[in-house]
N, C-alpha and C positions, 0 to 999 in steps of 0.2 A: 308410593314407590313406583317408579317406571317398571314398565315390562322388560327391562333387558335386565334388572334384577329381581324381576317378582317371583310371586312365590310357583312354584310348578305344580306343587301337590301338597295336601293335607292329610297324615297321616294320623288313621283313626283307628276306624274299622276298616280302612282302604286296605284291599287287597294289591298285590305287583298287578294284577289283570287292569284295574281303574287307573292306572298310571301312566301319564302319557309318557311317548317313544322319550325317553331319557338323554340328555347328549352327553360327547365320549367323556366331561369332565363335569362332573358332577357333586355338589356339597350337598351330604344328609348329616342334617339335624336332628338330634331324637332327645326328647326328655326322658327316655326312658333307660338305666345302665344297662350295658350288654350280658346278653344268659345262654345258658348254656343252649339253647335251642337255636341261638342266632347263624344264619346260614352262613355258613363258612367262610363265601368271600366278601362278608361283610368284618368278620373278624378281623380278615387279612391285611380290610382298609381302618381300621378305627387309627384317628389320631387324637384322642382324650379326651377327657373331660374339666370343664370351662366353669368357675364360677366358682365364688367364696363362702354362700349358699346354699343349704338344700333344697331349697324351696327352685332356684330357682339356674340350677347346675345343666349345662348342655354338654352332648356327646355327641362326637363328632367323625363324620366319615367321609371320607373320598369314594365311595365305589365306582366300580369301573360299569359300563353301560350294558358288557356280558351280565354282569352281576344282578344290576337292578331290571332284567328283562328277563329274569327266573321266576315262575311262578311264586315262589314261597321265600321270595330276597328279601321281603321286608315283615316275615312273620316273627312276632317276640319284640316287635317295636309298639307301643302303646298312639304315640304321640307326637308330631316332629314336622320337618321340611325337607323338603327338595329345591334346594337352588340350582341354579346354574351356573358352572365358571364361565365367564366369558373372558377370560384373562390367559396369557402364558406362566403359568407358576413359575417355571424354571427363571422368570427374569425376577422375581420376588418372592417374598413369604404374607401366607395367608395370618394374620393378626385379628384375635380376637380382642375386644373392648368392652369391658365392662366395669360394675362398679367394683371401688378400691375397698369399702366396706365402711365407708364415714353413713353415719345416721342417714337416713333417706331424707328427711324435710329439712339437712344442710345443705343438698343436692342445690343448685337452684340454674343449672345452667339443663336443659332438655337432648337425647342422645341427637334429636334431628338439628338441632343448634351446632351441637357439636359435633356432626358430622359436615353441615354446611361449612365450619369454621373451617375442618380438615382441607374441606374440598378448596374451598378458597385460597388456602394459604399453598397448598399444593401444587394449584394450579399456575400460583407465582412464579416459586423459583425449583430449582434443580440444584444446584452446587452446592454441597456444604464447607463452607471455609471456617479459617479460624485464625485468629488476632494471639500469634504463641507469647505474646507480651502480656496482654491482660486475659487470657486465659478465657477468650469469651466466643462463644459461636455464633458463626455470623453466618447468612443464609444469602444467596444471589444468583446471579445468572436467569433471564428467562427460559421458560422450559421451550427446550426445539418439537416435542414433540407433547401431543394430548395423552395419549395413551403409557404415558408413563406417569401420569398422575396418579395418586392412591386412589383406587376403587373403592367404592361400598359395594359388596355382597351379598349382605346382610345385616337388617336392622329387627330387632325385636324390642321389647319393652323393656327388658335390663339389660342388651348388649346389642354390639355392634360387629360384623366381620368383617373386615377389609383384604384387599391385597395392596401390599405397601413393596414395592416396586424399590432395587437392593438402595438406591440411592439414597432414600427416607429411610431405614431401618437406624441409623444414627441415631437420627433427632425425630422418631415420630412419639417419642415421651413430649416434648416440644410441645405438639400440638392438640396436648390434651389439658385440659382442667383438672383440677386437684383431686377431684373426686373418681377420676377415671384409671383406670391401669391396662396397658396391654400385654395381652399372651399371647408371642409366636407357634405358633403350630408346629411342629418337626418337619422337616423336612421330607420324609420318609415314615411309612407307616409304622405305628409302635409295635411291637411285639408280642403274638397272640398270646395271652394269661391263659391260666387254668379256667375252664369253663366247665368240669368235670360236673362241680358240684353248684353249681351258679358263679356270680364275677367273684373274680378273686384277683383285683387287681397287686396284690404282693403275695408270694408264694405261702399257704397254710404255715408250712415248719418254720418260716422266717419269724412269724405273727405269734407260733408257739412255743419258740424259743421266746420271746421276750417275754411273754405271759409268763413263762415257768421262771426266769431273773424278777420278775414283780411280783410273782409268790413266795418266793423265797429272801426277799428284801429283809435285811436287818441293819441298824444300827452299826455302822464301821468306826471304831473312834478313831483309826489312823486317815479313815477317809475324810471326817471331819478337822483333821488336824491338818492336811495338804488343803483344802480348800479354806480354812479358814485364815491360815496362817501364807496360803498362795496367793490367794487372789489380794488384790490392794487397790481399792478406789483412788488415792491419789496418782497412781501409776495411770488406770485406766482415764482418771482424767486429766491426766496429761496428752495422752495419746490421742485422745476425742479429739482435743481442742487443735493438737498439730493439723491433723487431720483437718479442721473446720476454718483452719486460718485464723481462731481464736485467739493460738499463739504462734509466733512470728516463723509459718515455716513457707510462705508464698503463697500457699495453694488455695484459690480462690473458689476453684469451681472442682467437684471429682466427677463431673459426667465424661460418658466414657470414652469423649473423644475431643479431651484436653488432655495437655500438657500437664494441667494438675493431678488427672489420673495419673497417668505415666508415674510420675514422680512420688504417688501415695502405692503405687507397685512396687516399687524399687524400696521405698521406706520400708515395707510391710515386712521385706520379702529378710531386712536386714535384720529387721526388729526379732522378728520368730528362728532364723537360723542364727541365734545369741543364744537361743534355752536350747540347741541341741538337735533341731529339724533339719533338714535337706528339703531347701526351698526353689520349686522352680518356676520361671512367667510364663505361660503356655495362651501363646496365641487361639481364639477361635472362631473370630473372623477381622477380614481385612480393617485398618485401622481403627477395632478397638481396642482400647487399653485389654492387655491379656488377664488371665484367670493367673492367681497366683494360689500355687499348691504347696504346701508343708509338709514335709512327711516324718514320722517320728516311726523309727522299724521296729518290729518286735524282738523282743528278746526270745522268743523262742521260735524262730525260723517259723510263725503260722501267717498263711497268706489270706486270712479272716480280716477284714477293715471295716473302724469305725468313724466315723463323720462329723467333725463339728465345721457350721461355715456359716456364713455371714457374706453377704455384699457390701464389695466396698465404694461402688458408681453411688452417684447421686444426681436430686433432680432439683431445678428452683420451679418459683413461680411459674404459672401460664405464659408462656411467649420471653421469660428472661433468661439470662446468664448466667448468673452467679447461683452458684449450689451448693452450700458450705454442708448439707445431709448430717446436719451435729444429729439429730436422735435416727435419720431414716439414712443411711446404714451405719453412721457413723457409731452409734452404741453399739449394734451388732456387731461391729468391727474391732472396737475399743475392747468390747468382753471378751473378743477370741484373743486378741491380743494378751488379755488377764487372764487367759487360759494357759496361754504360751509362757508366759510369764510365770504364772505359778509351776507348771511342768518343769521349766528350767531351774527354777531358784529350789526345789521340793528333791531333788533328782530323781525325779519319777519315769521308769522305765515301765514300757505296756507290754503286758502278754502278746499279743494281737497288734497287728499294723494300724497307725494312729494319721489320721490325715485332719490338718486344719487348710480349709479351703477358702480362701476370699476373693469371689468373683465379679467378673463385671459384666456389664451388658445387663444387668438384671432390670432396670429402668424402661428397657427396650422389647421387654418382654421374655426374662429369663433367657435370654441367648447364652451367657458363659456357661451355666450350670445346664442348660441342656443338653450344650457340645460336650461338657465333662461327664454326667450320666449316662450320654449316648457311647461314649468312649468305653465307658468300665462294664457297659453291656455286652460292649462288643467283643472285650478281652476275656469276659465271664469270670468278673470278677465279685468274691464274693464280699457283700457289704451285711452288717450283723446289724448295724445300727445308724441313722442321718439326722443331725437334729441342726436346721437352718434357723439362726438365731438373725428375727428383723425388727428394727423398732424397740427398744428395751426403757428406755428411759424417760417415758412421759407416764405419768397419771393426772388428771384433774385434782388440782389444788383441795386438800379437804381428805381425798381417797385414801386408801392403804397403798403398801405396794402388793402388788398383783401380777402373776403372772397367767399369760393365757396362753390357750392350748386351740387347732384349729377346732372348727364346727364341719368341716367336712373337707376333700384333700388331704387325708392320713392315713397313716396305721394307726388302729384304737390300741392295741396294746404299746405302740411306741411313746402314745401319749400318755396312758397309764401307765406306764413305769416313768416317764419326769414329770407327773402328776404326783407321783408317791416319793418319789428322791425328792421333790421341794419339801413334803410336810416332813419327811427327815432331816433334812440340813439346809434348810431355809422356811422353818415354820410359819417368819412372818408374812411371806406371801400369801396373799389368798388366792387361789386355784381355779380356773373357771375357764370356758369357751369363748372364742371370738370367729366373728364371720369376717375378720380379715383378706381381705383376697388382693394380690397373688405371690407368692414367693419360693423361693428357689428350691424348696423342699420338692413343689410339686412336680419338676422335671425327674428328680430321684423316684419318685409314686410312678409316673406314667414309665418307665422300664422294670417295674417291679420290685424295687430295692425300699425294704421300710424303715420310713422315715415319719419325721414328725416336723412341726415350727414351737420355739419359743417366743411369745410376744410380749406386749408391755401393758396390756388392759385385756380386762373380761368386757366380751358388748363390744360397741362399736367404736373404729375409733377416733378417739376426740383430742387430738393431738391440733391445735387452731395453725399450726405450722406445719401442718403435712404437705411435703411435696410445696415448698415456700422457702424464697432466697433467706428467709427469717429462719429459718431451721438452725439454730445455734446453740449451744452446750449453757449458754448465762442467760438462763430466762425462767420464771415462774412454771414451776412443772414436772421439769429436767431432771429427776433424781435419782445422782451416781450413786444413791444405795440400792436403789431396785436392779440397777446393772449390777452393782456385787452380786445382791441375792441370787440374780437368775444364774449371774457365772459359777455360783456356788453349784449351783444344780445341775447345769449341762457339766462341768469340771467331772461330779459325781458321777452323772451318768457315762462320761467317760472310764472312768475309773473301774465302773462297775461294770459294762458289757467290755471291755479288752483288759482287762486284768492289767494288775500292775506289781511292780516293784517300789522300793526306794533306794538310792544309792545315793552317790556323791553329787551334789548339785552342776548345773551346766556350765 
């Protein structure tokens, strides 16, 4: 690695005294979660934590050069880095890269491969265009300037930090291999957590409110009657397949900056305000397709909100075009859709305010659902429950169906309550953890709202079409009953954190 991104310091037993003059912008690195002892203005700068993994999770900070030139700035940190920015933030966002969570020895491309590949192709062009006929993006123009190339910042053994300069934030999914995923940073510092009693990155009463709903879990037969009798796999596989261009609705590609998104927004947006929702597209950055929001109100005027959501962008192959996303988000999308669907045809009215969310940019690095988490922070709004439903419909030929739950990026009690809602009303699932990484939940965790992911395998995953123009709903694998089962269970856990009615259908 050159020295204009090397490393500055190694943080061990290093004291702030060992540590050279720091400059005014600064990336710390630490393997270590933040505690209650950590100096203030380091609290002030944390911008999350990175990785699918515990083993192998980083935490991440901006401090400022007052900060780190206090004696006791870096007391409570174990283990970590000091880079340097040599970039202007404010013309980009910092992206981290690392693994998607596919087995390690299917890996077969190196992160210093793939960062030469970035650098390369980067270096090419600037403009991103697009062909509004075949729905395909096309990349040109020579770049005027060097410095607007994406940077490496940082390279480690499991990931990569870049600054990806606004022009590339589109398509720098693009220029990854299948095995990689990127996470945008915020923009702005995340918001100090309780460090009273150590990290607490989701408020205590949030955590024990849900523990005290999954001690108190029983057997609902009217709750098994709306999900059983709501959700309908041939519905949801219709919807997949519109969605995937399987069947004859145009849309070729849903990355987030075609004319097939566009047009899978407006679809969505029609589909879910038919059971009953107030649907709106909310822009959240310049020309990506927008975030489309649901909202179902409560019957009893409380402004308590629960979350189901799924992304609806997709990616293809390394360096192609076409992105039909049949299992990567298009099941997450299809089941929300089976959500909405059953709410409507069931006439199911919620205690508590009900939002089904299907975002985009998530491809990109969770961009829609960050702008939307960051939003509901800033109104103080309160959220009870977030379960982002990605990936539902693959298992290996042979397997059960399964549903998994994250290995790290949750609330543990958000997962043990749709841990215990499956072996209620969808017994056949088998239950289990996955080091999946990254998804839309984790922008709701990093503002403190507890949330959880629904996935489609325990382990790693082994979907041979991940993130691949083959990603398609008619393939060995693909099964629309594991999408019921799961929609059975988020449906429930709907039902059961915002309370419900029944009435006359939508």
């Amino acid at each position: 690695m050159s020295s204009l991104f090397g490393l500055l310091a190694i943080l061990g037993t290093a004291t702030a005294a060992s540590i050279p003059s720091a400059p005014l912008n600064t990336l710390l690195l630490s393997a270590s979660a933040p505690s209650a002892d950590l100096a203030e203005c380091l609290k002030s700068s944390y911008y999350g934590t990175y990785g699918g993994s515990s083993a192998s999770q980083e935490h991440i900070y901006l401090p400022s050069e007052e900060c780190l030139s206090g004696e006791s700035a870096l007391e409570g940190l174990t283990a970590g880095s000091l880079v340097p920015l040599n970039v202007d933030t404010n013309d980009g966002r910092i992206v981290w890269v690392g693994q998607a969570g596919i087995d390690p020895s299917l890996s077969v491309e190196s992160l210093q491969d793939t960062w030469e590949s970035i650098s390369s192709k980067s270096q090419e062009s600037l403009s991103i265009l697009f062909d509004s006929d075949s729905q395909k993006i096309l990349s040109s123009s020579p770049r005027p300037k060097a410095q607007e190339a994406i940077q490496l910042l940082h390279q480690n053994p499991t990931s990569l930090l870049l600054h990806v300069p606004h022009a590339y934030l589109p398509t720098i999914d693009t220029f990854l291999p299948s095995h990689l995923v990127p996470v945008a940073l915020p923009s702005e510092p995340l918001p100090a957590m309780s460090l009273a009693a150590g990290w607490e990155p989701v408020p205590a009463q949030s955590a024990k409110h849900l523990a005290n709903i999954t001690q108190h879990l029983r057997f609902s037969p009217q709750i098994d009657k709306i999900v059983s009798d709501g959700i309908e796999l041939n519905q949801i596989r219709r919807d997949v397949r519109y969605l995937t261009g399987e069947a004859p609705s145009g849309i070729e590609s849903r990355h987030s900056f075609t004319p097939g998104a566009i047009k899978a927004a407006h679809w969505i947006k029609e589909k879910v305000e038919a059971t009953g929702a107030n649907c709106t597209l909310r822009p959240f950055l310049e020309g990506f397709s927008p975030n489309v929001i649901c909202h179902y109100p409560s019957s009893l005027n409380s402004t308590e909100h629960v979350i189901l959501s799924a992304h609806y962008d997709s990616r293809g192959s390394f360096g192609s075009t076409r992105a039909p996303g049949g299992d990567d988000d298009g099941s997450g999308t299809g089941h929300l859709l089976g959500v909405a669907h059953a709410i409507g045809t069931q006439g199911v009215r919620f205690d508590k305010q009900v939002v089904l969310a299907f975002f985009a940019g998530e491809e990109q690095g969770l961009l829609g659902s960050h702008a939307y988490a960051e939003n509901l922070h800033k109104t103080s709004t309160t959220i009870l429950l977030q379960v982002q439903a990605d990936m539902l419909a693959y298992h290996a030929p042979g397997e059960p169906l399964q549903i998994g739950l994250p290995e790290s990026i949750h609330l543990p009690e958000a997962s043990y309550l749709i841990g215990n809602l499956s072996q209620i009303y969808s017994p056949e699932l088998v239950v289990g953890k996955t080091a999946a990484c990254c998804s839309d939940h984790q922008s709701f965790i990093s503002y403190g709202f507890p949330a959880t992911q629904v996935f489609e395998r325990n382990g790693w995953i082994a979907d041979p079409y991940y993130h691949n123009s083959g990603d398609l709903s008619q393939r060995d694998g693909y099964d629309f009953e594991q999408v019921v089962s799961i929609a059975k269970v988020t449906l429930a856990g709907l039902l059961t954190v915002a309370g419900y009615s029944v009435g006359e259908s939508a």
